[in-house]
C-alpha positions as CSV (number, residue, x, y, z in Angstrom):
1,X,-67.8,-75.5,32.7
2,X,-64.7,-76.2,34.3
3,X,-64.0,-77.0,37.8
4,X,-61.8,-74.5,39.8
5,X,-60.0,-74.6,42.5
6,X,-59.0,-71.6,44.4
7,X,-57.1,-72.2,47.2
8,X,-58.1,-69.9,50.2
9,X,-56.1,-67.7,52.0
10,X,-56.4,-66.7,55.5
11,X,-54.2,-63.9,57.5
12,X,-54.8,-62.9,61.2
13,X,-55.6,-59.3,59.9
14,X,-56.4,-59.4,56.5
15,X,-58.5,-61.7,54.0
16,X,-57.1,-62.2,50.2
17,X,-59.4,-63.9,47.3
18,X,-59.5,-64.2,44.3
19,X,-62.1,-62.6,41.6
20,X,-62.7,-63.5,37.8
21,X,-61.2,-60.1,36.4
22,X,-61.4,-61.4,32.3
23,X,-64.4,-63.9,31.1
24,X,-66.3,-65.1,28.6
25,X,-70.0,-65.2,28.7
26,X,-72.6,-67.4,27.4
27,X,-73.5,-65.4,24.2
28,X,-69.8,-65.2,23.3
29,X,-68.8,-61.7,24.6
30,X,-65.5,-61.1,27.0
31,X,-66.1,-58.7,29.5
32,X,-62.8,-57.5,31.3
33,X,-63.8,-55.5,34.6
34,X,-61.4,-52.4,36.1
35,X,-59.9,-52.6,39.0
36,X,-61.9,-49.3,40.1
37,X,-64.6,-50.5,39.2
38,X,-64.5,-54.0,41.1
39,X,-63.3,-51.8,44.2
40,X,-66.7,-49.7,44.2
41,X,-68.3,-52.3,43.9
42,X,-67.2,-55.6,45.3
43,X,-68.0,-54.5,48.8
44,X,-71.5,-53.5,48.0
45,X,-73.5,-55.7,45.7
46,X,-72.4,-59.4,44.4
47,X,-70.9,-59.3,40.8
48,X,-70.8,-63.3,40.9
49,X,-73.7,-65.9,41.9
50,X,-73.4,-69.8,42.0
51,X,-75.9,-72.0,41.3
52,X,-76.5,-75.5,41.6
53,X,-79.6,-77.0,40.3
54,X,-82.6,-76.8,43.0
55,X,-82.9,-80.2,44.0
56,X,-80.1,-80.4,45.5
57,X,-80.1,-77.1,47.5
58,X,-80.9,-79.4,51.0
59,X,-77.9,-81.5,50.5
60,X,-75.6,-78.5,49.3
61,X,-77.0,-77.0,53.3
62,X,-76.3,-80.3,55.0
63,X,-72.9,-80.5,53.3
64,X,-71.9,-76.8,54.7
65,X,-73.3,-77.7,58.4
66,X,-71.4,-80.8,58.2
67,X,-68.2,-78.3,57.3
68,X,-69.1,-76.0,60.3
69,X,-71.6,-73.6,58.9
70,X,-74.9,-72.8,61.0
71,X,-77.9,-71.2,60.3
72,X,-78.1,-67.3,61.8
73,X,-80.9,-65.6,62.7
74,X,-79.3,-62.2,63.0
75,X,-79.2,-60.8,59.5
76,X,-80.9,-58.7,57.2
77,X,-83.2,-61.2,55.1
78,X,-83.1,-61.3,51.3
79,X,-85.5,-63.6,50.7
80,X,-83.2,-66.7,51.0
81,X,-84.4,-70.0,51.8
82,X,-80.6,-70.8,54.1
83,X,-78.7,-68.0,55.6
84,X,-75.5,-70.0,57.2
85,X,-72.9,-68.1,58.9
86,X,-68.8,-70.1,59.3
87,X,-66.3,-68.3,61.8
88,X,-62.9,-67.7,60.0
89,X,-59.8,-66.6,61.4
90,X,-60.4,-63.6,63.6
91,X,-62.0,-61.3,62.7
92,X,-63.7,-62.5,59.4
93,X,-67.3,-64.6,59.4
94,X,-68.3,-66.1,55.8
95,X,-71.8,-65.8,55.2
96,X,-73.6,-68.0,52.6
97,X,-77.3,-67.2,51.1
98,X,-78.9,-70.0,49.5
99,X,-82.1,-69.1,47.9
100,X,-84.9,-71.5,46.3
101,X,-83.9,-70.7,42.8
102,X,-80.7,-72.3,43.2
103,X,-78.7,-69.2,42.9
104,X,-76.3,-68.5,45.6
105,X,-74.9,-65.4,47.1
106,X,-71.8,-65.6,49.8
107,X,-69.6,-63.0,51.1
108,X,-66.7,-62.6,53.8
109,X,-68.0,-59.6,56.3
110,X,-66.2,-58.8,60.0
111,X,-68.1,-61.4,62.1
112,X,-71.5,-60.9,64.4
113,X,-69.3,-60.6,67.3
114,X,-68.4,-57.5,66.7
115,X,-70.1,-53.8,66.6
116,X,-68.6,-53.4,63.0
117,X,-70.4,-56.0,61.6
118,X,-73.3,-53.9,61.2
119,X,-70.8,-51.8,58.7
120,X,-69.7,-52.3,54.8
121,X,-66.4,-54.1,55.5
122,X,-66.6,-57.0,53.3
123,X,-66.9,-58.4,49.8
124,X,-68.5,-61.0,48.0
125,X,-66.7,-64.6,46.9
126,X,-67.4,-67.3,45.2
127,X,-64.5,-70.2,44.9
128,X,-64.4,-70.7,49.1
129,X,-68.3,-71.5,48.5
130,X,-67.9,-73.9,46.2
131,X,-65.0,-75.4,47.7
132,X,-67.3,-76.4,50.9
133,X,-70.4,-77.6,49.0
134,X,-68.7,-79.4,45.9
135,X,-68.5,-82.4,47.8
136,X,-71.9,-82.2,47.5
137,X,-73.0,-80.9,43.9
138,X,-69.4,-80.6,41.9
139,X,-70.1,-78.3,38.9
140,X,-69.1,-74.7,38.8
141,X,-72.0,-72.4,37.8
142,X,-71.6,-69.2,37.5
143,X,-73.9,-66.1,36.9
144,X,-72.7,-62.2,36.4
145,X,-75.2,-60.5,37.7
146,X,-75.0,-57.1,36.0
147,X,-76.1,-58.9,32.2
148,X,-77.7,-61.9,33.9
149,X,-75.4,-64.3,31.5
150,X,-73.5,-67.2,32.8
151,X,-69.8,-67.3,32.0
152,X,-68.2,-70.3,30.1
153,X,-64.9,-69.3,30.8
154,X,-62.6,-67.7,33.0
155,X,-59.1,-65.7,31.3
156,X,-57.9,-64.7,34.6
157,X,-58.5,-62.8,37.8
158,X,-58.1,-60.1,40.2
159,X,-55.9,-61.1,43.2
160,X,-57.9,-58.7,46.1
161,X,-57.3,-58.5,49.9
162,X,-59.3,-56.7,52.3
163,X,-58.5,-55.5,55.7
164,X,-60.9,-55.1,58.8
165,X,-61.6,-52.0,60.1
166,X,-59.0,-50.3,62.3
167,X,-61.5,-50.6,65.4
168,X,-63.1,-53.3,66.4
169,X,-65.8,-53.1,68.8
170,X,-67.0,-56.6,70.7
171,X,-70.4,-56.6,71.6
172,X,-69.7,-59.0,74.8
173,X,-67.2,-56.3,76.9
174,X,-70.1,-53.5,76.3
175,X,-72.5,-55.5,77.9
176,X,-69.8,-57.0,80.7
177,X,-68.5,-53.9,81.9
178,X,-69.3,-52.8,85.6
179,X,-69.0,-54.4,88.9
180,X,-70.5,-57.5,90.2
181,X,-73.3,-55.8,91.3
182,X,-74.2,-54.3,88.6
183,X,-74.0,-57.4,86.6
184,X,-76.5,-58.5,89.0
185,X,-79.0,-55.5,88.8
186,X,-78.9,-56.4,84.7
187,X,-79.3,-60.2,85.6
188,X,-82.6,-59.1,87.7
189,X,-83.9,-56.3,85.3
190,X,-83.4,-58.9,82.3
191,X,-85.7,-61.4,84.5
192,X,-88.1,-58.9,85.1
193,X,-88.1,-58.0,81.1
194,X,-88.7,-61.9,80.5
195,X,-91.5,-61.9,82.8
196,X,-93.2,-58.8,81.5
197,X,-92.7,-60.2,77.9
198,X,-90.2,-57.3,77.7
199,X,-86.4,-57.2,77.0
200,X,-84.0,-58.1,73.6
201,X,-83.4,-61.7,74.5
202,X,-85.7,-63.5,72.1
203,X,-84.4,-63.4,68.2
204,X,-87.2,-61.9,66.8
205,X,-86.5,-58.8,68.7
206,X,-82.8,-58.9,68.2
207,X,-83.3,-58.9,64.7
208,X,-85.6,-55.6,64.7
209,X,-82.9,-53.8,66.1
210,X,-80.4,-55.6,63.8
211,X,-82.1,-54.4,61.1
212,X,-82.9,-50.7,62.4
213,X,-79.2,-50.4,62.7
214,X,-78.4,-51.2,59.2
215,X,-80.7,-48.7,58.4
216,X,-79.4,-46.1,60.1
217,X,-76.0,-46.9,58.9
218,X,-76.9,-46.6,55.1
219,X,-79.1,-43.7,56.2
220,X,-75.7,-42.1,57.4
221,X,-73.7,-43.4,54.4
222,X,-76.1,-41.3,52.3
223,X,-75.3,-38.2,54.5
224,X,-71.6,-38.4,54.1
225,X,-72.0,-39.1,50.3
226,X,-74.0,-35.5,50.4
227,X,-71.7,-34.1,52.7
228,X,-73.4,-33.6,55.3
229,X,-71.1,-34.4,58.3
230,X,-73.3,-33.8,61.4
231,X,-76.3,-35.6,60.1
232,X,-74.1,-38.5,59.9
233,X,-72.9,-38.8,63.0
234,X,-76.3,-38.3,64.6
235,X,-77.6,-41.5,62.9
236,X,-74.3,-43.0,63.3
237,X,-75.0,-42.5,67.3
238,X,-78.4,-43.8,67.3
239,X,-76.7,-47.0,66.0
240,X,-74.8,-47.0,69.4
241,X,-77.6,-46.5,71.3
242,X,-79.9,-48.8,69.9
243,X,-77.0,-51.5,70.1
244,X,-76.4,-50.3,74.1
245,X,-80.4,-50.4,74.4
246,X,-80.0,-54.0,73.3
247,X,-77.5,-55.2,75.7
248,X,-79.1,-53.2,78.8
């Protein structure tokens, strides 16, 4: 199909895309999507998947390393073969799936630095991706996921911004708080931790509580969904206090 070029947009507080809105599918049939719809969704599940043919999946990663991108450890895996993770203007992150198939998922989410990150404050893109790796492989692919068709034409599109959450939460303050000496009791317990085998500082333990956060996040989504208020922010405060646990 086509190339396209969709310049990016950056704000200090804000991120603005673009999504297809109107398009024409392989079998012949235009779907046009609804504003409410796109908004219920966008933020939760990718609508849109590149692809670019699997033999050059190793040269599309080398291209987005070359363009700042580096692989991250801290996510919740889908099964990809390269999870690479590009800081944007404050406070957005774009995060980019690459799976052996070929097919590609990448969305813009509040970055690892902060708290909120663990949170549903993003939504899924697909012309910044291709813009970094077409360098590298320079057709446009594109797969709608909810009929599993690829489109063969775009009509026009959804101009959509989102906006970070009100509060944003640093990891790196929680942990620094305190006086010197009790920057220096941590230093020693996280010594004693290394000896003992103990402690969050190796990846593989950061990522179990990465991911048991995220579970008790949807787990509280759920809750408010139901109505259920106080539920919610019980599992909302174990998220705190396996996050706190973490940085101890």
């Amino acid at each position: 199909m086509a190339r396209y070029i969709v310049d990016l947009k950056l704000r200090t507080w804000y991120y603005e895309t673009f999504i297809p809105r109107r398009f024409v599918l392989d079998n012949g049939e235009v779907v046009e999507l609804k504003a409410v719809d796109l908004e219920e969704r966008i933020r939760k599940e990718p609508l849109f998947l590149l692809y670019v043919p699997p033999s050059y999946i190793n040269n599309v990663c080398r291209t987005l390393k070359s363009l700042g991108f580096a692989e991250t450890a801290l996510r919740v895996s889908k099964g990809e073969r390269y999870s690479l993770v590009k800081k944007l203007d404050e406070p957005w992150e774009h995060h980019v799936r690459i799976y052996g198939n070929g097919l590609i998922e990448s969305e813009i989410e509040v970055g690892r630095d902060y708290i909120e990150h663990l949170g549903d404050c993003r939504i899924f893109v697909i012309y910044e991706t291709f813009n970094y790796y077409s360098r590298a492989y320079d057709k446009l692919h594109i797969l709608y996921k909810p009929l599993n068709r690829w489109i063969t034409g775009i009509i026009d599109h959804f101009r959509v911004r989102i906006r970070p959450p009100k509060i944003l939460t640093p990891w790196k303050p929680i942990s620094g708080n305190g006086s010197r000496s009790r920057d220096a009791r941590h230093t020693s317990l996280r010594a004693k931790q290394a000896r003992e085998g103990r402690g969050m500082s190796s990846p593989e333990k950061l990522q179990e509580v990465y991911d048991l956060c995220i579970r008790y996040l949807r787990e509280a989504e759920e809750l408010l969904n139901e109505g259920d208020s106080i539920q919610a922010s019980e599992k909302l405060y174990k998220v705190v206090e396996e996050c706190v646990k973490a940085l101890a």
